[in-house]
Biopython code that builds the backbone (N, CA, C, O; Angstrom):
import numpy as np
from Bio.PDB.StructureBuilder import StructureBuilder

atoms = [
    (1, "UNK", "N", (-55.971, 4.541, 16.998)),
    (1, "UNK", "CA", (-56.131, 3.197, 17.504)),
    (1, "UNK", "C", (-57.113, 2.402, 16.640)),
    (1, "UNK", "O", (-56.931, 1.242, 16.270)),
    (2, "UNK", "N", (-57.969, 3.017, 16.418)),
    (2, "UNK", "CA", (-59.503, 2.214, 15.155)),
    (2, "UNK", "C", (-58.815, 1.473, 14.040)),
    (2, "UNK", "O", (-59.029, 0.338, 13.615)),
    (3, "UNK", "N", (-57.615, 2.712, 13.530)),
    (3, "UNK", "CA", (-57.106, 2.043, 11.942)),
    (3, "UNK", "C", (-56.125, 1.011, 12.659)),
    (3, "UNK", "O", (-55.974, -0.149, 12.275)),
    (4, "UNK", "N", (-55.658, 1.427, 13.449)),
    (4, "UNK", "CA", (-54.024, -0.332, 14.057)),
    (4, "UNK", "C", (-55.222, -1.149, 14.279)),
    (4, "UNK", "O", (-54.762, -2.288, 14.368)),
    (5, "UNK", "N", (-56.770, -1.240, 14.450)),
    (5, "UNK", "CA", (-56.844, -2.202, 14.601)),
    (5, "UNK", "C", (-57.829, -3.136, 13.726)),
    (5, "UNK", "O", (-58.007, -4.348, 13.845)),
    (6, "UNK", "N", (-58.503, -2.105, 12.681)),
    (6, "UNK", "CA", (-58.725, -2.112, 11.381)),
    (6, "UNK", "C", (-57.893, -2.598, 10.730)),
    (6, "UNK", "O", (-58.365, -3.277, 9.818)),
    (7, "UNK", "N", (-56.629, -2.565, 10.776)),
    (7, "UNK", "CA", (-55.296, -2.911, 10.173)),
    (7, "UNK", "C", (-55.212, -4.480, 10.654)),
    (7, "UNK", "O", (-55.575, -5.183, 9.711)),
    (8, "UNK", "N", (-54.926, -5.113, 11.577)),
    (8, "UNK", "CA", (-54.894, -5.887, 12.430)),
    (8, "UNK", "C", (-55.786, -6.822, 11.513)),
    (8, "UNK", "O", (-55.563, -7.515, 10.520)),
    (9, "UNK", "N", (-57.183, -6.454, 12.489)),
    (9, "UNK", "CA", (-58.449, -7.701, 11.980)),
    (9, "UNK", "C", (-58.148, -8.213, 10.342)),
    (9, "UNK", "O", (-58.157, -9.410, 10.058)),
    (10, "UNK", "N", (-57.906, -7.230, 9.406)),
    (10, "UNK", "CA", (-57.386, -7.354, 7.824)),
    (10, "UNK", "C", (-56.408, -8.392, 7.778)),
    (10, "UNK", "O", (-56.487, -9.334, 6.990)),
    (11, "UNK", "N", (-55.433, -8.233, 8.656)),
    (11, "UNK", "CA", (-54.222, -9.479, 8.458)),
    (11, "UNK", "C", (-53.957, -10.338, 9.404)),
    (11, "UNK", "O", (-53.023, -11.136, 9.317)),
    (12, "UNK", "N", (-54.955, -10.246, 10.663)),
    (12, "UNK", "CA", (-54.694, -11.687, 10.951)),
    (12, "UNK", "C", (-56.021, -12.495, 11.345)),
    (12, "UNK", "O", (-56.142, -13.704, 11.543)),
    (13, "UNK", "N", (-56.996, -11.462, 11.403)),
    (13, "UNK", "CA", (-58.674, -11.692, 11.356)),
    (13, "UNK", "C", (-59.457, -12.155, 10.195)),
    (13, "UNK", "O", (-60.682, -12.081, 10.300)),
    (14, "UNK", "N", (-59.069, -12.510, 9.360)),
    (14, "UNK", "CA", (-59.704, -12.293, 7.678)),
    (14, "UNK", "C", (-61.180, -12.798, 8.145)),
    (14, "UNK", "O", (-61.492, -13.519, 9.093)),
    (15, "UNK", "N", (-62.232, -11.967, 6.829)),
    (15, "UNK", "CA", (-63.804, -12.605, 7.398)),
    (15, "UNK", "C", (-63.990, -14.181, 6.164)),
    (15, "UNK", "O", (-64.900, -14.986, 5.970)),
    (16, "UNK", "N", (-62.560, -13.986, 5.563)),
    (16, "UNK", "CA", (-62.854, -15.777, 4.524)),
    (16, "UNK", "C", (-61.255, -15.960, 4.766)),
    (16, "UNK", "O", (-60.378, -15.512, 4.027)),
    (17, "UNK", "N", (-61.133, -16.436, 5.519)),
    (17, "UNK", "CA", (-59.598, -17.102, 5.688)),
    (17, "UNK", "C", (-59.365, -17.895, 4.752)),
    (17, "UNK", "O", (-58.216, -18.323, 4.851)),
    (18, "UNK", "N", (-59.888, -18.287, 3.914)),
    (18, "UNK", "CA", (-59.006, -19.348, 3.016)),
    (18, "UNK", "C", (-58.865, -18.464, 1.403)),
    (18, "UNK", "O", (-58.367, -18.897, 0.364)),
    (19, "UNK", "N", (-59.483, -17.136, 1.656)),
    (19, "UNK", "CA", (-59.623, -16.817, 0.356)),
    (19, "UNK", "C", (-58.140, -15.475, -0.190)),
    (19, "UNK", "O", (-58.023, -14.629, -1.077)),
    (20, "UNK", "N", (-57.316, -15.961, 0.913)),
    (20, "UNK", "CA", (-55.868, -14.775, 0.472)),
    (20, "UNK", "C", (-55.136, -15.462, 1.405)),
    (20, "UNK", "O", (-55.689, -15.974, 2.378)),
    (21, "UNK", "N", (-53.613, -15.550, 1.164)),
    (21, "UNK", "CA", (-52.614, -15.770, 1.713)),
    (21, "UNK", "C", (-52.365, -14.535, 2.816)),
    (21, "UNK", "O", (-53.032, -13.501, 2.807)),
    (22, "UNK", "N", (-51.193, -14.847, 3.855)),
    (22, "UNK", "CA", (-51.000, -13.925, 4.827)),
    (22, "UNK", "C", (-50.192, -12.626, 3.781)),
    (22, "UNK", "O", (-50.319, -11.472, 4.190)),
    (23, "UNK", "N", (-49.573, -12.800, 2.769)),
    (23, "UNK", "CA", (-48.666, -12.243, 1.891)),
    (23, "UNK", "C", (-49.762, -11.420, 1.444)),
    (23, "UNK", "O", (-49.728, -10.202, 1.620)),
    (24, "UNK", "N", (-50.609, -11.919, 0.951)),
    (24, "UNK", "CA", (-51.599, -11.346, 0.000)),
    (24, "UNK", "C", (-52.231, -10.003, 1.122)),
    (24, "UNK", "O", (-52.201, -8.803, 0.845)),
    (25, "UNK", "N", (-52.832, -10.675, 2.530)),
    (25, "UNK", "CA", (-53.712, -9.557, 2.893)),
    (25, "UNK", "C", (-52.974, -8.425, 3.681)),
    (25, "UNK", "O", (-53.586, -7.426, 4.060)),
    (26, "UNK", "N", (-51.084, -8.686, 4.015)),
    (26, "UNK", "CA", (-50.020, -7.575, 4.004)),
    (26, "UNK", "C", (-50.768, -6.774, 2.815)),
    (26, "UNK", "O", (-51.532, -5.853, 3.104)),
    (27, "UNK", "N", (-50.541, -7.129, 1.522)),
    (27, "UNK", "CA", (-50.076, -6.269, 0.005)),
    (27, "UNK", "C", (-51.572, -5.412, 0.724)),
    (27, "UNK", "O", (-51.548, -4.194, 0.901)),
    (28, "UNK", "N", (-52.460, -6.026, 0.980)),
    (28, "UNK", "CA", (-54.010, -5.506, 0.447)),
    (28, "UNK", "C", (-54.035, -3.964, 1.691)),
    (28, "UNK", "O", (-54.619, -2.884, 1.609)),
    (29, "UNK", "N", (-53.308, -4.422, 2.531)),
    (29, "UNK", "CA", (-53.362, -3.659, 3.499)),
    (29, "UNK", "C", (-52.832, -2.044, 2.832)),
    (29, "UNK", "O", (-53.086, -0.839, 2.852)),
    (30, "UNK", "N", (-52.078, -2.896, 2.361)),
    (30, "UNK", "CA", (-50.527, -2.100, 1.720)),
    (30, "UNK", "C", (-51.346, -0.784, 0.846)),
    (30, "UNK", "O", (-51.063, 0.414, 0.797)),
    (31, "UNK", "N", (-52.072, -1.291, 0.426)),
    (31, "UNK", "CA", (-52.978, -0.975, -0.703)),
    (31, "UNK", "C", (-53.961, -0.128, -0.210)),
    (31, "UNK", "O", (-54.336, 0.842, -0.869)),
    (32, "UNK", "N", (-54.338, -0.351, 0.697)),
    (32, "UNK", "CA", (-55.591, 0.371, 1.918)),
    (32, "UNK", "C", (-55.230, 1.965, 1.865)),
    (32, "UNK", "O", (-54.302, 2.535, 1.290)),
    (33, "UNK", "N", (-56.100, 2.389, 2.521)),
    (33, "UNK", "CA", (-55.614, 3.972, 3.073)),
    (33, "UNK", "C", (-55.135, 4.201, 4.430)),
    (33, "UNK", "O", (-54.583, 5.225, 4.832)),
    (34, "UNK", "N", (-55.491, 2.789, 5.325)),
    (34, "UNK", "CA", (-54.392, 2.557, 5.909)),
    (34, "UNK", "C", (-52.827, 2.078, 6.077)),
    (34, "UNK", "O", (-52.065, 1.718, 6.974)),
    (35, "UNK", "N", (-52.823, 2.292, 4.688)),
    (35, "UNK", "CA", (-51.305, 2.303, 4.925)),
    (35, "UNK", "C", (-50.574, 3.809, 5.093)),
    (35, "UNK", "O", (-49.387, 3.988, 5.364)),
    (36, "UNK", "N", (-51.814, 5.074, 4.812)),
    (36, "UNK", "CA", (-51.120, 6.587, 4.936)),
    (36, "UNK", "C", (-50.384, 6.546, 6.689)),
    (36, "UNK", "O", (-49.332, 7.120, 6.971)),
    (37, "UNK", "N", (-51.379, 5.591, 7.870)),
    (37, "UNK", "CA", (-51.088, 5.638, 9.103)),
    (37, "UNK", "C", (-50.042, 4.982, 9.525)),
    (37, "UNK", "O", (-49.934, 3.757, 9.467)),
    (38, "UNK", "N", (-48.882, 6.052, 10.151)),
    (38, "UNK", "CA", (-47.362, 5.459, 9.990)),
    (38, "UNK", "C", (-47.353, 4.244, 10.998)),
    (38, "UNK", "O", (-46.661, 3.351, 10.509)),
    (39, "UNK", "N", (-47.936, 3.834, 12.391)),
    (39, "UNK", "CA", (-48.215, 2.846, 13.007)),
    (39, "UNK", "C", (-48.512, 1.332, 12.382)),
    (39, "UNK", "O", (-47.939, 0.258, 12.561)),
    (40, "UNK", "N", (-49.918, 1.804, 11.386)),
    (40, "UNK", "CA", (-50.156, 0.773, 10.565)),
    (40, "UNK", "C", (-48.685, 0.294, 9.815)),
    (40, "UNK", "O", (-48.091, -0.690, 10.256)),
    (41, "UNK", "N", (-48.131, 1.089, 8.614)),
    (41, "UNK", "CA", (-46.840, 1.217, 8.091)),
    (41, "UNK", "C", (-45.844, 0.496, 9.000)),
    (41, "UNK", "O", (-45.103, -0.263, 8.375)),
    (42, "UNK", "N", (-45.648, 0.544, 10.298)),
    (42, "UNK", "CA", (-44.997, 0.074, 11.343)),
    (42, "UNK", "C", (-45.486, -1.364, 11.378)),
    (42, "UNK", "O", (-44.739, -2.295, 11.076)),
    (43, "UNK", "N", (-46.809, -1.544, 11.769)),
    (43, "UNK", "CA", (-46.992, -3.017, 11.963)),
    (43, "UNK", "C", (-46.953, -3.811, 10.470)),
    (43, "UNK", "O", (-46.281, -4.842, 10.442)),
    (44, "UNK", "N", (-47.631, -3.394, 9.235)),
    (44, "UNK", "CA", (-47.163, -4.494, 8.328)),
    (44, "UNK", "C", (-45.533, -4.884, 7.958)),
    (44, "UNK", "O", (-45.118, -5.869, 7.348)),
    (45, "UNK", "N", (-44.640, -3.555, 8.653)),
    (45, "UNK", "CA", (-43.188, -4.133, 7.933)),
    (45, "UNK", "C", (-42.626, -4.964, 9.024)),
    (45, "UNK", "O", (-41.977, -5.953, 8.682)),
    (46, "UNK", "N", (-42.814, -4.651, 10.591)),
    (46, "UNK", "CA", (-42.878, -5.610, 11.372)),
    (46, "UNK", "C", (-43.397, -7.326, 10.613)),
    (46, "UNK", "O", (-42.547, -8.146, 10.263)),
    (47, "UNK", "N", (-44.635, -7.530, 10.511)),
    (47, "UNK", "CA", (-44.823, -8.497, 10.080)),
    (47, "UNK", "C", (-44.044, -9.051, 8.754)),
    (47, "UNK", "O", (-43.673, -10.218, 8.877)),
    (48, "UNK", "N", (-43.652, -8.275, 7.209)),
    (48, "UNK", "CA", (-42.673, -8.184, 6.758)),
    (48, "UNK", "C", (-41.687, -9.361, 7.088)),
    (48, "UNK", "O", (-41.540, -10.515, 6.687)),
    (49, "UNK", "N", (-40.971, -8.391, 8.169)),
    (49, "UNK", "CA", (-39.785, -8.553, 8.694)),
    (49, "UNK", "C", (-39.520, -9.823, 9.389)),
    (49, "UNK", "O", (-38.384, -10.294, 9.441)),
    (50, "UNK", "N", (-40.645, -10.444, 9.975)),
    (50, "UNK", "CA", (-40.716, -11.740, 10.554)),
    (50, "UNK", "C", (-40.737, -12.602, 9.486)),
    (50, "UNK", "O", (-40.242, -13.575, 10.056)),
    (51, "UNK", "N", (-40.943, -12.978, 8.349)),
    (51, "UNK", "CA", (-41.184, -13.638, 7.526)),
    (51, "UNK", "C", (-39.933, -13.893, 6.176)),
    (51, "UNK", "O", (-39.887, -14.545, 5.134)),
    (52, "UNK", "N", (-38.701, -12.623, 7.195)),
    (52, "UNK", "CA", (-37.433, -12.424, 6.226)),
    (52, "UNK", "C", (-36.711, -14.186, 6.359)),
    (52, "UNK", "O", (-37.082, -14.970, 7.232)),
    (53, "UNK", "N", (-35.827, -14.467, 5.474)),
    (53, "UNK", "CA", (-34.966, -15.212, 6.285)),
    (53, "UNK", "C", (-34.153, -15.221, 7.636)),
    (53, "UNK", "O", (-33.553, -14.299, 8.188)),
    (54, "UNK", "N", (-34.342, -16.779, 8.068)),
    (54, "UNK", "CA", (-33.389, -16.994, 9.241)),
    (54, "UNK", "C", (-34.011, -15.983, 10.552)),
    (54, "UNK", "O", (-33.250, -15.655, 11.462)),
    (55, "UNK", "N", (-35.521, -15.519, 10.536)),
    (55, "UNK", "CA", (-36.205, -15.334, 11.343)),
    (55, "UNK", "C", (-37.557, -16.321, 12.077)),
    (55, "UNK", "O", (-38.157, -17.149, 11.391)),
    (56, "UNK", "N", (-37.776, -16.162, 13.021)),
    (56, "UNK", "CA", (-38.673, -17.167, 14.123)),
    (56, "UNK", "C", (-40.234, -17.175, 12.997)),
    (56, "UNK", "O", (-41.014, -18.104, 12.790)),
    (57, "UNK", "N", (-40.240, -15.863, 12.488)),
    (57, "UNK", "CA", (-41.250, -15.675, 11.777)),
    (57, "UNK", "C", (-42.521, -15.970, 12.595)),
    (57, "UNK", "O", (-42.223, -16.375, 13.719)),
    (58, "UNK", "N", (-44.272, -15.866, 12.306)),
    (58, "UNK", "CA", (-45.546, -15.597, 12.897)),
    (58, "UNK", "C", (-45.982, -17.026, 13.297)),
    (58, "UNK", "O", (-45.846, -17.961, 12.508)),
    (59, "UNK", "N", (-46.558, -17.200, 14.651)),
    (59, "UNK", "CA", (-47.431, -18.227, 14.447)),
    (59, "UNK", "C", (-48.477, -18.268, 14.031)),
    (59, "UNK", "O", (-49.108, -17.212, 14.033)),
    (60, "UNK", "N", (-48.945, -19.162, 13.641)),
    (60, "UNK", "CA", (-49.970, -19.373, 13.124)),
    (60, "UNK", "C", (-51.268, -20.794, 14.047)),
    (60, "UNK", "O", (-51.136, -21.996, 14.274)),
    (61, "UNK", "N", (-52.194, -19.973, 14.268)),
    (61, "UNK", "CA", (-52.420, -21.653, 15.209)),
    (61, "UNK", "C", (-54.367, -21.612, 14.191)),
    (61, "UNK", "O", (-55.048, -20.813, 13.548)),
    (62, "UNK", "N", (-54.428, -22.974, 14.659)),
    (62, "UNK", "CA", (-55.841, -24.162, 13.662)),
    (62, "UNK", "C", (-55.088, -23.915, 12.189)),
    (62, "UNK", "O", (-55.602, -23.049, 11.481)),
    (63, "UNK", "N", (-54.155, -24.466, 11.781)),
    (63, "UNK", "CA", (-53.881, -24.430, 10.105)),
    (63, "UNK", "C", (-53.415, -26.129, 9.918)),
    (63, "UNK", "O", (-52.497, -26.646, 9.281)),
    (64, "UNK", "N", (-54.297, -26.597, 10.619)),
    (64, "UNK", "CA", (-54.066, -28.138, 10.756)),
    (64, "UNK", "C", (-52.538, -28.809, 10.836)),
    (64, "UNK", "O", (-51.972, -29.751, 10.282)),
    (65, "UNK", "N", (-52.220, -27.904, 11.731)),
    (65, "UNK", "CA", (-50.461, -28.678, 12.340)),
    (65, "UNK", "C", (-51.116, -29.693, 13.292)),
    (65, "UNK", "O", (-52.344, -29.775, 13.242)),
    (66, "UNK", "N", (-50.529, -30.377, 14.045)),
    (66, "UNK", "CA", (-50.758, -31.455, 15.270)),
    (66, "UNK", "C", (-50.571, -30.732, 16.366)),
    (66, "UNK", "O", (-51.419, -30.803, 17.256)),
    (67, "UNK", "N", (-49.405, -29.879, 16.524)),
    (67, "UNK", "CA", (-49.129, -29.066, 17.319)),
    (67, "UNK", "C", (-50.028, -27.933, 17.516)),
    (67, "UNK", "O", (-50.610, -27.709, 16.455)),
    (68, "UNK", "N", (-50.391, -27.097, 18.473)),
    (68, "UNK", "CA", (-51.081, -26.071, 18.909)),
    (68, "UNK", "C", (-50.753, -24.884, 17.671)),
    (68, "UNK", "O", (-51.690, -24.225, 17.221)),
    (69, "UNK", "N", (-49.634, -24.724, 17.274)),
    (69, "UNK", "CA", (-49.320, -24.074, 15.648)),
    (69, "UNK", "C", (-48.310, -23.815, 14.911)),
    (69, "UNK", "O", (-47.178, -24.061, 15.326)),
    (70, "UNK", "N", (-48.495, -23.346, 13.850)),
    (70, "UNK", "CA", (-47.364, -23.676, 12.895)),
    (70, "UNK", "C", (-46.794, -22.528, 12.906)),
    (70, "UNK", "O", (-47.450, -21.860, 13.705)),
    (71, "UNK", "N", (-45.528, -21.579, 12.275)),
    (71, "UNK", "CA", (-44.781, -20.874, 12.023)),
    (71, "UNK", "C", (-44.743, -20.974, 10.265)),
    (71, "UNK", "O", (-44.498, -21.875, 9.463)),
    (72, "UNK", "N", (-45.019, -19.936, 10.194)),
    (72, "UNK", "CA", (-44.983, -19.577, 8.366)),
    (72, "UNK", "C", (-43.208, -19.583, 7.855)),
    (72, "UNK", "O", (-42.903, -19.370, 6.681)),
]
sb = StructureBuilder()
sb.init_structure("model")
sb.init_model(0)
sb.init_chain("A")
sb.init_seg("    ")
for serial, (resi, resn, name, xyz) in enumerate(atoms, 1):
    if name == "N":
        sb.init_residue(resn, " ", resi, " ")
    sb.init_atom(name, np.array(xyz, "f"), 0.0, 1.0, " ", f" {name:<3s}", serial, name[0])
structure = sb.get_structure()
């Protein structure tokens, strides 16, 4: 549970949000030694997978939409 959520804070917590794309802190994850944890492995291709075409894909909310948030 520590690393899913170690994993987590990394890609959707960042401690400098403006300093990596959501793409970027997937790869970094990717890159981690949490990616040996098949859960983790599970949640970045999940996220992945939202971001394929002709999917609803992630919200995203404060990325200065008008609306409460945007969708990547």
């Amino acid at each position: 549970m520590k690393s899913l959520r170690k994993a987590y804070q990394k890609i959707f917590m960042p401690s400098d949000p403006t300093n990596a794309s959501f793409e970027e802190r997937l790869a970094e994850v990717e890159r981690h030694e949490l990616a040996q944890i098949p859960v983790v492995c599970e949640m970045v291709r999940s996220c992945r997978d939202s971001l394929a075409e002709n999917r609803r894909g992630i919200c995203k909310f404060g990325q200065g939409s008008r609306s409460r948030g945007t969708i990547l």
